[in-house]
Residue frames relative to the residue before (quaternion, step in Angstrom):
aa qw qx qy qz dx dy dz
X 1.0000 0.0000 0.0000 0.0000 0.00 0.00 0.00
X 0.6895 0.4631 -0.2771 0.4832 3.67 -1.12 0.05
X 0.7524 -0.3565 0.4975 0.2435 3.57 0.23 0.03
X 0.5653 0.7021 -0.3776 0.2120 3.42 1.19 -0.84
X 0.8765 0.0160 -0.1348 0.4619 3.80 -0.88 0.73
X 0.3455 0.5480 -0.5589 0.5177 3.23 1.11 1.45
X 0.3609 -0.7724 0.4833 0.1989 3.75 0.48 -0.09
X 0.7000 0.0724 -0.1014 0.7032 4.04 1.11 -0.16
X 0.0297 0.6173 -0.7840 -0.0578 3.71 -1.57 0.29
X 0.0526 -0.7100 0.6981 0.0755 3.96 -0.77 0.74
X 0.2122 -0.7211 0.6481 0.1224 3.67 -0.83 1.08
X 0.3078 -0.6406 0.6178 0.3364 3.89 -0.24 0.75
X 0.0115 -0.7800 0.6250 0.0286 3.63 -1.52 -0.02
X 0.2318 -0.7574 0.5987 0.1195 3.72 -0.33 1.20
X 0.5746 -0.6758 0.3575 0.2920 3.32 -1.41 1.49
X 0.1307 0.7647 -0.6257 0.0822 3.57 -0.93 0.25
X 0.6908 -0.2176 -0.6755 -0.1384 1.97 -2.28 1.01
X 0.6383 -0.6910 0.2959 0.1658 3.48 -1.12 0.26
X 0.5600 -0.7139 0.2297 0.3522 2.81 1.15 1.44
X 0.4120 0.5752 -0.5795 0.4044 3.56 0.55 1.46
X 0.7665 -0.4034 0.2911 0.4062 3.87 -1.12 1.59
X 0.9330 -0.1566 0.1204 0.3008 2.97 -1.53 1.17
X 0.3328 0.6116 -0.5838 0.4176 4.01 1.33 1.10
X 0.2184 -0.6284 0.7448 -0.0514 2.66 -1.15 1.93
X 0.2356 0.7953 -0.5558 0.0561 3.55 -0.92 1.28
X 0.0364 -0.9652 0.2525 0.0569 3.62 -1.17 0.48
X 0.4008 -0.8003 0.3567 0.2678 3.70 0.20 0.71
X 0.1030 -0.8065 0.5675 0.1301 3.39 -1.16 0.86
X 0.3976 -0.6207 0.6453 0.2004 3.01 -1.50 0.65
X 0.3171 -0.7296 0.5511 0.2518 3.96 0.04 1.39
X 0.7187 0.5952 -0.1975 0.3004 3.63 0.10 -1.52
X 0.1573 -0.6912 0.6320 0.3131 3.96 0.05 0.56
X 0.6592 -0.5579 0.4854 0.1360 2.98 -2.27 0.23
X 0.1716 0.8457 -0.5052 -0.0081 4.05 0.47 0.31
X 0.2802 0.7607 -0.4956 0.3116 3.47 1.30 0.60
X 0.2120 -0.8556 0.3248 0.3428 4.24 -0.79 0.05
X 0.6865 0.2508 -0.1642 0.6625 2.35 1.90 -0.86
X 0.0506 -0.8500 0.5118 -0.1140 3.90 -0.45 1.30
X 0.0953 -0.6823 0.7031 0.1763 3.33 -1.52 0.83
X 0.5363 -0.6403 0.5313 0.1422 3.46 -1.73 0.30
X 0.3812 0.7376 -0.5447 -0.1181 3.84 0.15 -0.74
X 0.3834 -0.6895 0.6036 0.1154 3.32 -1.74 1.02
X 0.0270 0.7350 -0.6727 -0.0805 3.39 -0.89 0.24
X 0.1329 0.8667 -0.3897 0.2816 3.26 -0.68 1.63
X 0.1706 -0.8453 0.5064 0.0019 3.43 -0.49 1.43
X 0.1239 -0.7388 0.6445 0.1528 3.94 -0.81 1.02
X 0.2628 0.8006 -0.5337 0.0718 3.71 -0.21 0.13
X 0.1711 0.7435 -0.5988 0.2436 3.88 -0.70 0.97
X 0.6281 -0.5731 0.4768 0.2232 3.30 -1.48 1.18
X 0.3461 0.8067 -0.4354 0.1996 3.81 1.10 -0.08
X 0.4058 -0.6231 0.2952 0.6000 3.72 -0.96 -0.23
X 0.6154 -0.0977 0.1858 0.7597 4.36 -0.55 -0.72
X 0.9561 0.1847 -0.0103 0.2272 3.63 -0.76 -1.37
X 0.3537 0.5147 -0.5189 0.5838 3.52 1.92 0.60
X 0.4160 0.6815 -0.5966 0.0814 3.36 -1.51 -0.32
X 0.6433 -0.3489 0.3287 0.5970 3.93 -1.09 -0.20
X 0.6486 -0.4132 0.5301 0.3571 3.23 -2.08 -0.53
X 0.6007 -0.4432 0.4775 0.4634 4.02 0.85 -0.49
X 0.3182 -0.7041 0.6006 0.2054 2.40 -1.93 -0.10
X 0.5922 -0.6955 0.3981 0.0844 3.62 -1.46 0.03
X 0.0354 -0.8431 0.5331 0.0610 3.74 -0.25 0.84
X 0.0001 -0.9045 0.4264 0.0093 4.06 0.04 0.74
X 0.2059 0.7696 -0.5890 -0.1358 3.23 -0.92 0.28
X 0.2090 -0.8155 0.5242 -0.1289 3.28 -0.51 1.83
X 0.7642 -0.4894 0.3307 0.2592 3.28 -1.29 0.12
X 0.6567 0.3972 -0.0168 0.6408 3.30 1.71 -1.89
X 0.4470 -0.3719 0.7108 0.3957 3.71 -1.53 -0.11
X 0.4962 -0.6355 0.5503 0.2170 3.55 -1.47 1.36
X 0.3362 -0.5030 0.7953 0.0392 3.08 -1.61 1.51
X 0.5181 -0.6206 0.5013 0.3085 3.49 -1.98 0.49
X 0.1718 0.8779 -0.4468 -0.0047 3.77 -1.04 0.38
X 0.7989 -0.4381 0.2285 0.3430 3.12 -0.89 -0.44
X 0.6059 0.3340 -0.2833 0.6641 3.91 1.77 0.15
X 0.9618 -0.0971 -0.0203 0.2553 2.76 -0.58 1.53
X 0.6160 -0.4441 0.3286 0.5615 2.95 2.18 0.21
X 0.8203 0.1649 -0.2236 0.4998 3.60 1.06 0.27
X 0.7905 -0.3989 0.1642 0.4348 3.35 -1.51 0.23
X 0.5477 -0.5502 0.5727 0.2633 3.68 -1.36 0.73
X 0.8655 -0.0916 0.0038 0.4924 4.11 -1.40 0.44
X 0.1866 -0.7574 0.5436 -0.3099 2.75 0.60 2.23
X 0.5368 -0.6151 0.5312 0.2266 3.72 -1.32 0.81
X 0.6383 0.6572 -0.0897 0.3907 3.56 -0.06 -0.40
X 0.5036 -0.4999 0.6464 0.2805 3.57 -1.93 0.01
X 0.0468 -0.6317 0.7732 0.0287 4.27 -0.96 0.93
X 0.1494 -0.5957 0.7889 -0.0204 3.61 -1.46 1.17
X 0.0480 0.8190 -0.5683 0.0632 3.55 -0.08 1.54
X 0.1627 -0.8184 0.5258 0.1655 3.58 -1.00 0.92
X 0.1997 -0.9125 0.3570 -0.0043 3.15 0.74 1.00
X 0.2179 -0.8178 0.5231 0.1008 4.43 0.40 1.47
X 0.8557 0.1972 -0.1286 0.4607 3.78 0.46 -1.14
X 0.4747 -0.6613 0.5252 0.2480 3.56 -1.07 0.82
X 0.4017 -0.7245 0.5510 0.1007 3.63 -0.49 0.99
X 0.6997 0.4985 -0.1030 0.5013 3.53 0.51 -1.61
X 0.6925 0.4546 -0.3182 0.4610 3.70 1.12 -0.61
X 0.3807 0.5546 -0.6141 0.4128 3.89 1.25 -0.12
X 0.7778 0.2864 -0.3294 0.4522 3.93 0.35 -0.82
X 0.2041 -0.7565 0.6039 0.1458 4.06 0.51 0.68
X 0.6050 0.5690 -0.3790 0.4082 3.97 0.54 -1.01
X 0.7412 0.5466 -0.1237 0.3697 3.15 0.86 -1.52
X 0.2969 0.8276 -0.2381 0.4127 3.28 1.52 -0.55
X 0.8770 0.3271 0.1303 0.3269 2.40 -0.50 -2.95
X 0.4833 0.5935 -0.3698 0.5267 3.49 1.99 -0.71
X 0.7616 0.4397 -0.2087 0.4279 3.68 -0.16 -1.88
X 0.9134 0.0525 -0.0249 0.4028 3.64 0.41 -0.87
X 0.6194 -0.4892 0.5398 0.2927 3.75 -1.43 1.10
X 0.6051 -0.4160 0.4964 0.4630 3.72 -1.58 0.89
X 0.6819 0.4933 -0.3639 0.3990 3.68 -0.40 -1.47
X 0.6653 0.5872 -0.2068 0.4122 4.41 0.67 -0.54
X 0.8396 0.3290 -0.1403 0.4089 3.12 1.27 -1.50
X 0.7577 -0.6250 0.1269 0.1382 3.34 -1.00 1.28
X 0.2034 0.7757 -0.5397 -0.2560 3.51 -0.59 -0.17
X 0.2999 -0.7737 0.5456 0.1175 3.23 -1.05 1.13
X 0.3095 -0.0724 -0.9439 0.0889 1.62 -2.90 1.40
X 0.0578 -0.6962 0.7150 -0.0256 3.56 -1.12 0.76
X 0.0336 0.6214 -0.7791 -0.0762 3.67 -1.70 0.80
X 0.1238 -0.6864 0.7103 -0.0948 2.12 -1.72 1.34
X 0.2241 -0.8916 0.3916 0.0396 3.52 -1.30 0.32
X 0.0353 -0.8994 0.4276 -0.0838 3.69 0.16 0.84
X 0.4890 -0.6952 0.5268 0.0103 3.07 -1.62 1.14
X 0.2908 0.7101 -0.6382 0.0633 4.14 -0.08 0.06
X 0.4007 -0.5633 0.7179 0.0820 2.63 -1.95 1.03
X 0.6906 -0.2225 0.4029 0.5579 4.30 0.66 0.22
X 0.8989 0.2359 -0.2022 0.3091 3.90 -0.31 -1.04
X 0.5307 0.5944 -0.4293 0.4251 3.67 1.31 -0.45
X 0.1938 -0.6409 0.7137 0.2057 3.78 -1.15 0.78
X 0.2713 -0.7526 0.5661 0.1988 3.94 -1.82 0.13
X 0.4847 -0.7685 0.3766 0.1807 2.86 -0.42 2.01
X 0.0818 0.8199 -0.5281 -0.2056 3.41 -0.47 0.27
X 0.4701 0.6647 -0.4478 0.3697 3.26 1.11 0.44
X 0.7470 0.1860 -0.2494 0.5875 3.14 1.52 -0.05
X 0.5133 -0.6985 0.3776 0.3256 3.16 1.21 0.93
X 0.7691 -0.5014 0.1196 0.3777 3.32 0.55 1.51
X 0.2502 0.7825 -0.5346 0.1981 4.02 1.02 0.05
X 0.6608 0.5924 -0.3637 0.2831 3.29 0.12 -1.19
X 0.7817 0.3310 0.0025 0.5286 3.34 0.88 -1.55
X 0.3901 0.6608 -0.5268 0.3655 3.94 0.98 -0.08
X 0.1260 -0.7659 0.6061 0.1737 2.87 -1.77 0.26
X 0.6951 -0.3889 -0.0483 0.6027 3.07 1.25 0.72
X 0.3599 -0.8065 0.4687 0.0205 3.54 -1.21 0.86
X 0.0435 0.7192 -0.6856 -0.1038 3.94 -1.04 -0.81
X 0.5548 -0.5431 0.5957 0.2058 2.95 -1.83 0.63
X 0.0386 -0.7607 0.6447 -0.0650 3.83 -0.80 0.90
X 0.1177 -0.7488 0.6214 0.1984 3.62 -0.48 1.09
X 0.3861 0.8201 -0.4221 -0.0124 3.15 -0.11 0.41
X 0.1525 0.7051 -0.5629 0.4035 3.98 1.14 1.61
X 0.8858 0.0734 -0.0468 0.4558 3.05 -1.48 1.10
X 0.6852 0.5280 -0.4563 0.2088 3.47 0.00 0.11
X 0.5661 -0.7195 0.3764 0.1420 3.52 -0.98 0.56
X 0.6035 0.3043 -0.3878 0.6267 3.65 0.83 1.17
X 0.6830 -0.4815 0.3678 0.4079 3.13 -1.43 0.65
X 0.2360 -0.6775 0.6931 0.0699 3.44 -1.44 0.72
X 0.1368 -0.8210 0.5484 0.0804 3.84 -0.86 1.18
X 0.1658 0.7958 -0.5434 -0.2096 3.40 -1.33 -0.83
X 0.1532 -0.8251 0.5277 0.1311 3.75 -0.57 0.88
X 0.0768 0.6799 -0.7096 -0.1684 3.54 -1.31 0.45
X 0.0293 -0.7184 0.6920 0.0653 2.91 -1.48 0.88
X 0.2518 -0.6769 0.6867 0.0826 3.28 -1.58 0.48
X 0.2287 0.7896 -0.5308 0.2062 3.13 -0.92 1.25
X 0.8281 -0.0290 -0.0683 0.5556 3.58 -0.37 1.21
X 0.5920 -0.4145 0.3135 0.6160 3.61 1.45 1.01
X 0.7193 0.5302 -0.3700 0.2541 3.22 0.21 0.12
X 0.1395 -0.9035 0.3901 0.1100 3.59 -0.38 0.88
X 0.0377 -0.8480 0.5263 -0.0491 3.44 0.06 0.61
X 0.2559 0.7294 -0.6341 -0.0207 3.91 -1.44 0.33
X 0.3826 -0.6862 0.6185 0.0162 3.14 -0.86 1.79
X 0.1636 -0.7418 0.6454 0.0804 3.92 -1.52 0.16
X 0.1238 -0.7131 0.6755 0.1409 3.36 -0.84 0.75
X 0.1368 0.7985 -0.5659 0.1534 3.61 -0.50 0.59
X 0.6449 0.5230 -0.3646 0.4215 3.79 0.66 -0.39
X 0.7432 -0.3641 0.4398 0.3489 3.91 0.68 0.19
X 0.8035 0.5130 -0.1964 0.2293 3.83 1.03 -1.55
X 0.4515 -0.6919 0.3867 0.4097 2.96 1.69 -0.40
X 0.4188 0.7479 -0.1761 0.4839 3.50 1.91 0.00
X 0.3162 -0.7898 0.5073 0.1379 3.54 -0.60 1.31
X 0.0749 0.7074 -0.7019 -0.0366 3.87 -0.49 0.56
X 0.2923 -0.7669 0.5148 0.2478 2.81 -1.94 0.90
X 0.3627 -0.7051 0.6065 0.0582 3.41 -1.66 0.60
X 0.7976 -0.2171 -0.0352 0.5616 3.46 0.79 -0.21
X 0.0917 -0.7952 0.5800 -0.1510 3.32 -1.59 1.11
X 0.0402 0.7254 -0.5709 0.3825 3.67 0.73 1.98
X 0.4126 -0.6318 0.6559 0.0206 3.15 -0.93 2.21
X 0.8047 0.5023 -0.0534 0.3119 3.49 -1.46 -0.23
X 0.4111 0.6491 -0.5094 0.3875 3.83 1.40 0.20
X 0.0396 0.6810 -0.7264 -0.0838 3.35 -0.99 0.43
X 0.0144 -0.7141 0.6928 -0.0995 3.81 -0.76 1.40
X 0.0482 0.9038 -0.3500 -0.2414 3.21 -1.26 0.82
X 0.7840 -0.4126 -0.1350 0.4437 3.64 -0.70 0.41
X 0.7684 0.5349 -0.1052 0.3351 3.50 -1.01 -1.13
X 0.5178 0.6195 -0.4836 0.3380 3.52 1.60 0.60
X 0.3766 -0.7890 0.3096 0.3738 3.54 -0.66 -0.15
X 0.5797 -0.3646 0.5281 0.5021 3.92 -1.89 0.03
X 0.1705 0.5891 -0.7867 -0.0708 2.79 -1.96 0.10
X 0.0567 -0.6330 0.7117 0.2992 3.62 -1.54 -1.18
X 0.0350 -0.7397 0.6641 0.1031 3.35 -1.38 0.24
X 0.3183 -0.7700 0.5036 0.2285 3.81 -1.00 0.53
X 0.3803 0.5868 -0.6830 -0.2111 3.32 -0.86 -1.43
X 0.6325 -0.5373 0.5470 0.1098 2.98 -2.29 0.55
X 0.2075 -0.7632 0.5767 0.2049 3.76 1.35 -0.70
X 0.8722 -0.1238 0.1601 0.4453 3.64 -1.79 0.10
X 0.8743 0.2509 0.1072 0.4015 3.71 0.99 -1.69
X 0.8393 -0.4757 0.1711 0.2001 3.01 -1.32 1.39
X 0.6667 0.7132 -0.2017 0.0786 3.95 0.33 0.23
X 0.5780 -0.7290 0.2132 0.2983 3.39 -0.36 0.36
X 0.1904 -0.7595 0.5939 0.1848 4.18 -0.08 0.73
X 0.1881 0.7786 -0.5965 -0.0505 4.00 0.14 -0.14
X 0.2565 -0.7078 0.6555 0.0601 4.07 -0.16 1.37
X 0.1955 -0.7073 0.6602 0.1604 4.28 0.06 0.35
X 0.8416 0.0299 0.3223 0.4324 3.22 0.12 -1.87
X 0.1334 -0.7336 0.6662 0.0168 3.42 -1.07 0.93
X 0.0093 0.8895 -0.4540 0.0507 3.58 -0.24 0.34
X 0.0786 0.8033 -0.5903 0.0082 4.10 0.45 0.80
X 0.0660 0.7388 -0.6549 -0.1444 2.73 -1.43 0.62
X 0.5465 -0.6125 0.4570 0.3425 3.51 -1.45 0.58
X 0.1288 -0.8479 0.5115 0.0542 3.59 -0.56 0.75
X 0.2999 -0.8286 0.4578 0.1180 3.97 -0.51 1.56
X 0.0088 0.8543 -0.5063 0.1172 3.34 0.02 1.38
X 0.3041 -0.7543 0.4980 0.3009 3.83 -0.56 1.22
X 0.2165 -0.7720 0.5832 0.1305 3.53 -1.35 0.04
X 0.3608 -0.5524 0.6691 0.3420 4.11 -0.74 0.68
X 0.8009 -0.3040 0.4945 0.1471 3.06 -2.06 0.10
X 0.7247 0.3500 -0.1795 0.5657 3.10 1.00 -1.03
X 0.5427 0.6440 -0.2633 0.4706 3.83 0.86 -0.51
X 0.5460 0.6613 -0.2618 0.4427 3.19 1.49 -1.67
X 0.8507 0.4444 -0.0791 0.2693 2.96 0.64 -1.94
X 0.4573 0.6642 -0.2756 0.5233 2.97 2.07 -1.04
X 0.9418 0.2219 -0.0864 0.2372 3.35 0.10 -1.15
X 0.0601 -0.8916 0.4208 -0.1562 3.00 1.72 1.24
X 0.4403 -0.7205 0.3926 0.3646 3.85 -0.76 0.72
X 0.3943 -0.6421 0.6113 0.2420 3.61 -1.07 0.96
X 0.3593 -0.4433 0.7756 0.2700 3.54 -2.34 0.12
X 0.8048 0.2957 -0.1793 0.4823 4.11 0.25 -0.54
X 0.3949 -0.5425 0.6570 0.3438 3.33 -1.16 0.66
X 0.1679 0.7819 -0.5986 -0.0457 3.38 -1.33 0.49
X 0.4379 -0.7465 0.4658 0.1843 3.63 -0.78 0.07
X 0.3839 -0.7170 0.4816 0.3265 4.03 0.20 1.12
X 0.8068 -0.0953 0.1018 0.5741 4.14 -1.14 0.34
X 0.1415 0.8267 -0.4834 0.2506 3.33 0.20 1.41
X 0.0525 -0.9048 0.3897 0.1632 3.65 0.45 0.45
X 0.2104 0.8423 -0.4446 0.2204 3.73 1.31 0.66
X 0.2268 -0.6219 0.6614 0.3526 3.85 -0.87 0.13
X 0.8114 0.2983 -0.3553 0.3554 2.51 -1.75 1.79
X 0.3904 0.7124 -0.3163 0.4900 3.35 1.79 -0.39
X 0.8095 0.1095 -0.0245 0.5763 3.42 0.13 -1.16
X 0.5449 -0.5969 0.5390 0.2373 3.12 -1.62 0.95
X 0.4316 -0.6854 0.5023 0.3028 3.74 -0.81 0.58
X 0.4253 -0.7379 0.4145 0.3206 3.08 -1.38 0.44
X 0.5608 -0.6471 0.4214 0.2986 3.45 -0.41 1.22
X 0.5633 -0.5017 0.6115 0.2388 3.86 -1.44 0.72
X 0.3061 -0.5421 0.7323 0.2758 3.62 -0.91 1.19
X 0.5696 -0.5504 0.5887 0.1612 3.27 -1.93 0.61
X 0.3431 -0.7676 0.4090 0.3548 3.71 -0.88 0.21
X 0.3753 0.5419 -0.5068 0.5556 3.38 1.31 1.14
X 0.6453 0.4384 -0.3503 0.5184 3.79 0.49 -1.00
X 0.6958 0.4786 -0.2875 0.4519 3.66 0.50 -0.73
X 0.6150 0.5273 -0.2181 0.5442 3.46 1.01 -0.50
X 0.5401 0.5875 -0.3540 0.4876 3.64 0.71 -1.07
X 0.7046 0.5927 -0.2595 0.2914 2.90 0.40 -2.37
X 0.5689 0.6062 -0.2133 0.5133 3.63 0.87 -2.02
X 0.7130 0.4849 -0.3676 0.3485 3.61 -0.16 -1.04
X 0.8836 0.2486 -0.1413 0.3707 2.94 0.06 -1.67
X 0.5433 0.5657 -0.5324 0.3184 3.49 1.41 0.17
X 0.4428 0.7159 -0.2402 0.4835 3.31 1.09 -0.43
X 0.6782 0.4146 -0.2224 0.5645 3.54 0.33 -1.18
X 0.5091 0.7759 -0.1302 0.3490 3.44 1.12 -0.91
X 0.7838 0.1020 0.0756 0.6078 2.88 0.45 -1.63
X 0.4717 0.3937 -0.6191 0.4891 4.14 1.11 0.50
X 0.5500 0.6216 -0.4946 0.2578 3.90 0.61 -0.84
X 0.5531 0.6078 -0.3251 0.4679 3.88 1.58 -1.81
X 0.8271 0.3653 -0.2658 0.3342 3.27 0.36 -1.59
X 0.6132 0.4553 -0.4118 0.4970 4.36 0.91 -0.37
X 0.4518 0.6295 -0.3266 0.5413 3.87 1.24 -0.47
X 0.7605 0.6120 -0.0350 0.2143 3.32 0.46 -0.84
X 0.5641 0.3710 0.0549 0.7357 2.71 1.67 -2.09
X 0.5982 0.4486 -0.4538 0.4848 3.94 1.08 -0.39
X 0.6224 0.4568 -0.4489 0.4498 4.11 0.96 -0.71
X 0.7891 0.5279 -0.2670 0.1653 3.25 0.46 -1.47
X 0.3887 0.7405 -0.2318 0.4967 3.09 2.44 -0.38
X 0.5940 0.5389 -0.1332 0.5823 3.33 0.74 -1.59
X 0.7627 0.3182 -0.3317 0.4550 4.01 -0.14 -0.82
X 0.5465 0.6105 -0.3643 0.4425 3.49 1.51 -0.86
X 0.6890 0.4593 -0.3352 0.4494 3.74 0.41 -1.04
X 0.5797 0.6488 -0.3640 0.3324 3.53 0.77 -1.01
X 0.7065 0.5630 -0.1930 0.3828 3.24 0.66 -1.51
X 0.5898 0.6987 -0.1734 0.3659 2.82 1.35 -1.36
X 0.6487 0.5325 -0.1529 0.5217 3.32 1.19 -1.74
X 0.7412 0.3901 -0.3001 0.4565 3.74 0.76 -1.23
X 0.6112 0.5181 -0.5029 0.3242 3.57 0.90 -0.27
X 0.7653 0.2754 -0.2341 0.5325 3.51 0.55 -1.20
């Protein structure tokens, strides 16, 4: 399944949506993914009569767990299994400009188009009041409205590693944009994309989707490292919700514990006085 030992699958895709108010649409990819080591490539056009910094909200590249249900990121479901690759045209967080300039240092604050990327394990929600910060794993600014040469983007995953690079300048030239050691994703989930247009007028055009399977050697130790997961998860991730909590010992478990250390250490201490007896008698015998 997945494409496997075909080295390239190209999913054709027909542009959409057509920049009519607040159409929230999305493509599926039917076919889960059983590939390990995988690249993505997008081909993709934003283009809309907006002004520079009005436009839709963006669009979405997913691979999740479920076939995409409609929602609220980007046109799909909220605490989503999975990796979202969000291209995100209109700054949310900037309707409150004050707020902004309060929460964050010049060198912090955005300029949008902005990718960004995220991990959930089921419990992480996406802020869109802050246009997804909370939960990013790292991002870049992409101008990429209205312009007149193809516009790319690759994610690839490879040895836990997640990476997505953007060709967008015309050069035919990969730049990176994000680079997070330590993904662990696991197989058989599926592609999709999902759009929405927000408040304003704009175009999502998806050209091309294009996976390919990618043949990647591994040491022994790598083998072992990169054993297949049941949970997306992120390696030394500090995210709420990322990491299960540790559960409260019980005041039976805590008890148990007490007992039998105890039992334990009378068992060392009658053990003991039974050797030190025994060496006693010896001595005894060699003296006389």
């Amino acid at each position: 399944g997945g494409c496997g030992g075909t080295g390239y699958c190209g999913f054709p895709v027909v542009p959409w949506p057509s920049g009519h108010l607040n159409f929230i649409g999305s493509f599926l990819v039917l076919q889960p993914c059983y590939l390990r080591d995988w690249e993505m490539q997008v081909h993709f056009k934003i283009h809309g009569q907006g002004k520079k910094n009005l436009n839709g909200d963006g669009f979405a590249i997913w691979y999740t767990k479920d076939r995409m249900q409609p929602g609220p990121v980007f046109g799909s479901k909220d605490n989503f299994l999975g990796l979202g690759v969000f291209v995100d045209t209109y700054p949310n967080e900037e309707k409150q400009q004050e707020a902004q300039k309060r929460r964050y240092s010049p060198g912090n604050q955005r300029v949008f188009p902005y990718i960004s990327a995220m991990v959930n394990n089921g419990s992480l929600t996406y802020d869109h009041d802050r246009d997804g910060r909370p939960t990013e794993l790292g991002g870049c600014t992409a101008m990429v409205r209205n312009l007149n040469h193809d516009t790319f983007l690759v994610i690839r995953y490879v040895k836990r590693r997640l990476t997505v690079m953007i060709d967008i300048d015309g050069k035919h030239e990969w730049r990176d944009c994000i680079d997070v050691p330590g993904v662990r994703l696991p197989r058989g989930y599926y592609f999709g994309t999902s759009s929405v247009t927000g408040d304003l007028s704009d175009n999502h055009d998806i050209i091309s989707l294009k996976l390919y399977q990618l043949t990647v050697e591994r040491t022994p130790e790598e083998e072992k490292r990169d054993r297949e997961v049941f949970l997306p998860v992120v390696d030394n991730l500090k995210l709420p919700g990322m990491e299960a909590p540790l559960e409260p010992m019980s005041g039976l478990a805590l008890f148990l514990i007490v007992f039998f250390s105890l039992v334990a250490v009378v068992f060392a201490i009658v053990i003991g006085v039974i050797v030190y007896n025994k060496w006693q008698e010896q001595s005894r015998k060699h003296f006389y």
